[in-house]
N, C-alpha and C positions, 0 to 999 in steps of 0.2 A: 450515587445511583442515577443514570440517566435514562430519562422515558422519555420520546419521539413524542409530540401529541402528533401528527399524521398514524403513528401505527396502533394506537385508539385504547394502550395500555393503562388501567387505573392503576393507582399505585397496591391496591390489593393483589396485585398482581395476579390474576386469574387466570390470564393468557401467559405465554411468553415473550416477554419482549426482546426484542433485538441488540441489547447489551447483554443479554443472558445467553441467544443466540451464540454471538460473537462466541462467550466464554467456551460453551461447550464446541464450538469447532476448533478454536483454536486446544482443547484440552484434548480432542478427538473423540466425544460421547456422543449419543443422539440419544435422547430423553422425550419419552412421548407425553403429550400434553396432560395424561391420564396421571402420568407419575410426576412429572411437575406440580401438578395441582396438589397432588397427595402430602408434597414437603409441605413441612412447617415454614411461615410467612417469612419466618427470620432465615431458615436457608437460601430461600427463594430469591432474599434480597440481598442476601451475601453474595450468591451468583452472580445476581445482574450487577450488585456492584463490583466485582472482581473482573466483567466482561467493561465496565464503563473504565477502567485501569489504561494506561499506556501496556503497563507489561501486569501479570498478578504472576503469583504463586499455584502453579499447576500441580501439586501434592494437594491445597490448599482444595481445591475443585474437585477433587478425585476424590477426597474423604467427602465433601460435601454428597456428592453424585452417589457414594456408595450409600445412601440411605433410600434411593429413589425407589418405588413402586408401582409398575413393574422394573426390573432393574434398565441400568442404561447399556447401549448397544455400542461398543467400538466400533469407531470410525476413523481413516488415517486426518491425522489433526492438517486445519487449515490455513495456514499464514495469514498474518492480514497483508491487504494488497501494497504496493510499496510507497514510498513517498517522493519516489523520484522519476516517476511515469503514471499520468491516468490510465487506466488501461483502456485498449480501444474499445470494446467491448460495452464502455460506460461510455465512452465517447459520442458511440454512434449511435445508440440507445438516448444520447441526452440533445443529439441533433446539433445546428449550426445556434436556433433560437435561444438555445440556456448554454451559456459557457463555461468551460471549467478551466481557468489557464492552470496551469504546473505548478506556478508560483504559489498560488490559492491552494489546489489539491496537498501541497509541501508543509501546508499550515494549516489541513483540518488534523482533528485528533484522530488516532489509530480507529475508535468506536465509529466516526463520521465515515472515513471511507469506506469501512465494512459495511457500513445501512447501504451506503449508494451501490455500491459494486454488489451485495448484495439484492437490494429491490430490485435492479437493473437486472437481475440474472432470472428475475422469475416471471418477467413478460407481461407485467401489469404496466401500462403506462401511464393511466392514471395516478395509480400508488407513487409511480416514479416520478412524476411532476410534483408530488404534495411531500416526498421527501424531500428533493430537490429546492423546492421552496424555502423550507422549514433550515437544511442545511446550508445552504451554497446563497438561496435567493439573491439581494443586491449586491450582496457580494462578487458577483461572476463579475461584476466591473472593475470593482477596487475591492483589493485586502481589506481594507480601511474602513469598510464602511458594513455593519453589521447585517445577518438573511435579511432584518423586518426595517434595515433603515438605518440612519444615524449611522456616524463615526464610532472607533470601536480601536481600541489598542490591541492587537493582534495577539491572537496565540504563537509564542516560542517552546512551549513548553514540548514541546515534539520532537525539535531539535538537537542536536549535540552540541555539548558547550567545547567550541574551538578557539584556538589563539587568533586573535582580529586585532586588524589593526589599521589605521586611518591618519593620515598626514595631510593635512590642509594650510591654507596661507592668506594671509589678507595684507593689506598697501596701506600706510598711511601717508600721503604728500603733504607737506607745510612749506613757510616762508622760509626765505633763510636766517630769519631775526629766530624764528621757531627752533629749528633745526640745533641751529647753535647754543641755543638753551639747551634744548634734550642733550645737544652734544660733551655740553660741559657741566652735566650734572647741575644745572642751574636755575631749574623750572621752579615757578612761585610753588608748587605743592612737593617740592624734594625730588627723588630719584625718579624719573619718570617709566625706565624700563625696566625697573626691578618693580615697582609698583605693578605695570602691567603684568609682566613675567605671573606675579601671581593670581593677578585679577586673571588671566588665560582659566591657569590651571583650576580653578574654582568652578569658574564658567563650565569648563570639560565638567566638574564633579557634580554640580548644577543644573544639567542639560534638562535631565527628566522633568525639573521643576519651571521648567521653562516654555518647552515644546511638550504640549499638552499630549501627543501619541508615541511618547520615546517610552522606552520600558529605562526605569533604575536601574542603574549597572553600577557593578562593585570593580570601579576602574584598576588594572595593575602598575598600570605607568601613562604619567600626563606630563609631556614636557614642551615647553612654551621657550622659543629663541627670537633672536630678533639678526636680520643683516642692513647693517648702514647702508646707506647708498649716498653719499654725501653731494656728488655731483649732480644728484637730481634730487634730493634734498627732500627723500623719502626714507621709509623705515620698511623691511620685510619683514611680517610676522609668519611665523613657523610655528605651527603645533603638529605634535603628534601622539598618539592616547592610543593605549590599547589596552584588553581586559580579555579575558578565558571565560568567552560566556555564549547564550544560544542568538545572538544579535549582534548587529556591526555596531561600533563608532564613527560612522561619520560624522555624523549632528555630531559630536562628541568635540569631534577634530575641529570641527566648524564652530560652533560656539564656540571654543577656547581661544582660535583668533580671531574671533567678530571681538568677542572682550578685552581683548590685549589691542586691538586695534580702537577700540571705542575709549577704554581710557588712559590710551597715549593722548588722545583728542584732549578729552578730561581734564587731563595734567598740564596740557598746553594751551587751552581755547581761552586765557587771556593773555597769551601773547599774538595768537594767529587765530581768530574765527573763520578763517576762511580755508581751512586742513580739509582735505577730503578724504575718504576712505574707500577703498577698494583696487581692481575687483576683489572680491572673497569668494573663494572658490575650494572643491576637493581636489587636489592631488593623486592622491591613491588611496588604496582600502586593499588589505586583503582577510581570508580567512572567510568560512561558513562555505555555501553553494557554489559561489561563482568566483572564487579563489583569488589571484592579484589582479588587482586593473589597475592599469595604469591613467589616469583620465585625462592628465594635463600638462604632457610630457615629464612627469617628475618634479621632482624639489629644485632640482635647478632651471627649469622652465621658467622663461621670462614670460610675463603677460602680455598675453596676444594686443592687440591694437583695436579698439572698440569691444573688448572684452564687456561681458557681461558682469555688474556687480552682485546679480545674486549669484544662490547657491546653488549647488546639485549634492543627489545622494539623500541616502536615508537611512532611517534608524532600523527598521527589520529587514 
């Protein structure tokens, strides 16, 4: 059950608040304050919990409602607003000073856009900044970062779980005293790329416990390759990871070949301490909002020339 402290509901629910709202437009009733007060505490809170829902049961509301006194009035029921456009309306009502990008809007819950699209429609401005605050506040800058402050692992739960998928690549260069170890299966700790091969895929299953704002994902396929290069007497790492869920795998992709690149190092840094690594970088991603990208001309793309060795891309 969700109550706004901006819209000054106690949990004795006296008033109505704005998750119960939501409920009866979206069911299509109009319930006067007279006969909301009249339920029992327990319907009252079943409401507003059913309106604080992604989706409820609207049979479920309609037996609730049938108790109310005086009875409730049909109304034509009212969508909640979408997720894939602010509307202007909220827009220009929230001015240039409080932002709302798309990205953000795409990640509050169904009950958050209805408050704002909502307060925003009844001409209070005041009310509209102290909702505003409450939902959206620091946030209008970064996803990331919570209304009152502080970092914050993103709501997905909004989302639809899609096929995504993510292919990344990282470099390791050694000597050729190195190389030829790796080559012939002869490195003082054994098999040097079957060792990595799984330390990658690990790493992919890992990521959450790593990168402190990655959500847990229940991976469907993680697979870690590697291509010689012998005449420059380097190793390409290739991962690629994907899972049916409401969030990408890049970090996914990327951590599998930071790992499969860090311990080929590993397996070889007493014969060559001088290995470098990189760049490591995303490849492509596709699946969720913004569908294939290609970022780095592909898997067969050679590394640009003063390439950067960090990362790009992200986890929500």
């Amino acid at each position: 059950m969700k109550l706004y402290t901006f819209d000054g509901v106690s949990p004795a629910l006296e008033l109505l608040p704005l998750a119960a709202r939501r409920a009866l437009d979206r069911g299509g009733w109009k319930m006067s304050l007279v006969a909301w007060q009249r339920l029992e505490l327990a319907a009252r809170e079943r409401i507003t919990t059913l309106g604080s829902e992604v989706d409820f049961d609207r049979d479920e509301l309609a037996a609730l409602c049938a108790a109310a006194d005086p009875p409730v009035t049909p109304i034509p029921a009212r969508e909640d607003p979408s997720p894939d456009s602010v509307p202007e309306e909220l827009l220009a009502a929230l001015g240039s000073d409080r932002p709302l990008p798309v990205s953000l809007w795409a990640l509050l819950s169904p009950l958050d856009r209805y408050v704002l699209v909502k307060v925003a429609s009844r001409g209070n401005p005041e009310r509209l900044t102290l909702a505003y605050r409450e939902i959206v506040g620091k946030s209008g800058s970064s996803t990331h970062v919570a209304p009152t402050g502080g970092v914050r692992m993103v709501s997905v739960s909004g989302k639809a779980p899609t096929l995504r998928r993510a292919v990344a690549e990282s470099w390791v260069t050694m000597s050729e005293t190195a190389y030829a170890r790796l080559e012939g299966v002869d490195s003082p700790k054994g098999d040097v790329l079957a060792t990595a091969r799984l330390a990658g895929i690990q790493g992919a299953k890992r990521t959450a416990d790593l990168i402190p704002l990655c959500h847990p994902l229940s991976l469907t396929h993680a697979q870690v390759s590697f291509e010689p290069r012998k005449e420059e007497r380097r190793i390409r790492v290739l991962a690629e990871v994907e899972v049916i869920d409401r969030t990408g795998v890049e970090m996914e992709a990327l951590v599998a070949a930071s790992t499969a690149a860090l311990t080929i190092y590993d397996m070889l840094k007493s014969v060559d301490r001088g290995m470098s690594i990189g760049p490591t970088r995303l490849l492509e991603k596709s699946g969720g909002r913004s569908g294939h990208i290609q970022l780095a001309g592909g898997v067969d793309d050679e590394p640009r020339s003063g390439a950067s060795t960090g990362t790009e891309g992200g986890n929500p």
